[in-house]
N, C-alpha and C positions, 0 to 999 in steps of 0.2 A: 546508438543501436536502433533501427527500425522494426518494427516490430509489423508482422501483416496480421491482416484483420481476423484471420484464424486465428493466428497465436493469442491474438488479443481475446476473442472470444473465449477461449479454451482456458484461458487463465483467469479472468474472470468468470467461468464457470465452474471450475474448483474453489475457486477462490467461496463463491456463495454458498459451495457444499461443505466446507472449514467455517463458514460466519456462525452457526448454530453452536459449534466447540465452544462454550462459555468460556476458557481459558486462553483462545487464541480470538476473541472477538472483537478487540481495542486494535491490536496488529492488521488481520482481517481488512479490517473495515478501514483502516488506513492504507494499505496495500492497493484495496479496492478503489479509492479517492486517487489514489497518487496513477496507478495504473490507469487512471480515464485520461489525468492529465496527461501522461506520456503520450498515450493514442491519440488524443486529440486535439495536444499542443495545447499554447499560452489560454488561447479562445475558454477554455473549459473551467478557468479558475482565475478568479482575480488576483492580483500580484500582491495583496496585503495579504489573504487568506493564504495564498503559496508560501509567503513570508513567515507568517504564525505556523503552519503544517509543519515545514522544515525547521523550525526554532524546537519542535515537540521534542523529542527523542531524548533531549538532558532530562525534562522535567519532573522535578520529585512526585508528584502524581503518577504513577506506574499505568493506570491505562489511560492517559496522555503520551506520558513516554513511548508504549507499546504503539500507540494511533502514529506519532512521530516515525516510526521504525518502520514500521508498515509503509507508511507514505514516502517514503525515502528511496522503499525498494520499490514499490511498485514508479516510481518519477522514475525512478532510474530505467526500467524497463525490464526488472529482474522479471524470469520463468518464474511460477506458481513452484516448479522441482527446485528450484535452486535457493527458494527461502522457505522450504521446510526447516533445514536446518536451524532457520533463524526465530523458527516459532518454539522448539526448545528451550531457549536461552533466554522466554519470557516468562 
C-alpha cells in the first residue's frame, strides 16, 4: 500500500495528538516509529531494530507489547481511523 505524503502527514498528526493519552502511549509511539518506516522505506531504520520492533507485540512487558502493535500497524501502512479500534483492546 503507498501511502502519499498527505496521508502520511495527517496520520502522523493524530497520531501526536493521541501520544499525550497515557493509556495509548507505548501503541502511539510505536505506530508513530513504524509509520516513518512505511513512508520512508528500509533507509529510515536499521534492519536489527526493525527485527527487535516486530519481535515486540508477544512480549510479557505490556508497553513493549503495545510499542510492538503499534509498530506493526503503522509498517504496514494502516490509517490513524483504522487502528482506533485497535487502541481499545490495549
Amino acid at each position: 500500500m503507498v501511502m502519499s505524503e498527505g496521508e502520511f502527514l495527517h496520520n502522523m498528526g493524530a497520531a501526536q495528538a493521541l501520544l499525550p493519552v497515557g493509556d495509548y502511549a507505548s501503541f502511539i509511539s510505536g505506530y508513530m516509529k513504524g509509520l516513518k518506516c512505511h513512508f520512508h522505506g528500509e533507509a529510515f531504520a536499521a534492519k536489527k531494530e526493525h527485527g527487535y520492533f516486530m519481535t515486540l507485540k508477544n512480549d510479557p512487558d505490556t508497553d513493549k507489547a503495545a510499542f510492538g502493535r503499534g509498530y506493526r500497524a503503522g509498517f504496514a501502512g494502516k490509517r490513524i481511523g483504522d487502528i482506533l479500534p485497535d487502541l481499545e483492546s490495549d
